[in-house]
N, C-alpha and C positions, 0 to 999 in steps of 0.2 A: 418617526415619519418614514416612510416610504421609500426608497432612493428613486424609484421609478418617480413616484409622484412631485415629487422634488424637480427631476429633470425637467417632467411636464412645463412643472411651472413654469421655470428658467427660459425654457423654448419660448413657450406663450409672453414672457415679458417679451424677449428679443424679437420676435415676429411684430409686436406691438409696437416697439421703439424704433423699428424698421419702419413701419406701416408710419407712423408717426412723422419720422425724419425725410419721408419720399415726400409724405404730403407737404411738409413744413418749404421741402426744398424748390415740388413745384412751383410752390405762391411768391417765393421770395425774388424780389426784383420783376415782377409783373406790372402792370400798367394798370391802374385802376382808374375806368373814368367818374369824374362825378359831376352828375346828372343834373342836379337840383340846382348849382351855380350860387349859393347861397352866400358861402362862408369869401368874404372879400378882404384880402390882405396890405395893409398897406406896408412897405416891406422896412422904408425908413423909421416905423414904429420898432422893430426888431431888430435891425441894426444901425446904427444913426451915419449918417451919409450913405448908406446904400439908396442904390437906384433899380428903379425896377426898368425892366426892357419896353419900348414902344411896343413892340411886337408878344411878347413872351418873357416872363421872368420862370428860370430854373431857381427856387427855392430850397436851398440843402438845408435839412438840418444835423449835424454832426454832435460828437465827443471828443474831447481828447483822448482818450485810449478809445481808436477803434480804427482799425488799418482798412478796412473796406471803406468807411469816410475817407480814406485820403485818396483812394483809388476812384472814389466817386467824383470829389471836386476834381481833379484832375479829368476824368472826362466829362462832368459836365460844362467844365473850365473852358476846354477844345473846345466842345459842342456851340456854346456865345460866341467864342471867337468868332467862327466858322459861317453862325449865321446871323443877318443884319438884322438888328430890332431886337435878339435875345441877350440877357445878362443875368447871369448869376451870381446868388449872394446865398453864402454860406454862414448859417447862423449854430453858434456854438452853444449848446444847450448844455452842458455838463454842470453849470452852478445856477441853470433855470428854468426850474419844475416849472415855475408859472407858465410857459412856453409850452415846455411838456405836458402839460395839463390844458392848457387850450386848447391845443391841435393834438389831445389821443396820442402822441409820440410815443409807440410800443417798443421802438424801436431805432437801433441808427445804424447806418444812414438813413433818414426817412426824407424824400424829394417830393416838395407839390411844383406842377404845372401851372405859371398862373397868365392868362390870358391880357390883354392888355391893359383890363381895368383892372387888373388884380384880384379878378374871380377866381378860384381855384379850382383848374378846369380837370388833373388826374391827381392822382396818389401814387408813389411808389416806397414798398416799405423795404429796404434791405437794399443791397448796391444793384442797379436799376438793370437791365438788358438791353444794349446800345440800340438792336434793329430796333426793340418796341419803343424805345425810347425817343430817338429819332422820327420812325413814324407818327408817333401822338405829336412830337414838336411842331413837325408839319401841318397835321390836321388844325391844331388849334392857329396856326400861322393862316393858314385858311382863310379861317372863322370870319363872315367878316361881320364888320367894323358894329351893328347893332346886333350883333348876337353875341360878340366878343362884351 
């Protein structure tokens, strides 16, 4: 084969696994709303004595091996503290496909938004971005009371 044509290629993967890993990086920790308000979570189903917030439950779900879940509870941790009616509960999925399989979990840390009846108001796949995450907190803090 060629040496030239060879190089080609090698470039052409690298351009693609670049083109690839910008895309992958823009989407990772974005706020995804969802629209439909279908899927309704009751949170003490998933972990037993958890409580979901009057206001907002922040929904983690995590691994044991994965160091962005710990930097996520930790700010989603703060973020309840911080504001009235929100609580978070971090659910540890590493020995439960079933979990991983109901909720599409691609990935971890994966965090839903869940509004006060425990709609599930956003999606975030990967360790979340504190401004867009704080701003959807708010919105759905909003929400009121029959639209939540």
């Amino acid at each position: 084969m060629n040496p030239l044509s060879v190089t080609g290629i090698l470039l052409g993967l690298v351009a693609l696994a670049t083109a690839l890993g910008l895309l992958w990086r823009s989407q990772t920790g974005r706020v995804r709303e969802i629209a439909s308000g279908e899927t309704i979570i009751d949170v003490s189903e998933l972990v037993p004595d958890a409580v979901a917030g009057s206001g907002a439950t922040l929904l983690q779900f995590s691994t044991e091996v994965c160091a962005p879940c710990r930097a996520t509870h930790t700010l989603l941790d703060a973020l309840a503290k911080h504001s009235s009616g929100v609580n978070h509960v971090d659910v540890d999925i590493t020995n439960r496909a079933d979990i991983a399989n109901r909720f599409t979990l691609l990935q971890s840390p994966t965090t839903f938004i869940l509004d006060a009846s425990g709609v599930v108001r956003a999606r975030i796949g990967g360790a979340p971005r504190p401004m867009e995450l704080s701003a959807q907190l708010e919105r759905i803090l909003r929400l009121p009371a029959a639209v939540a």
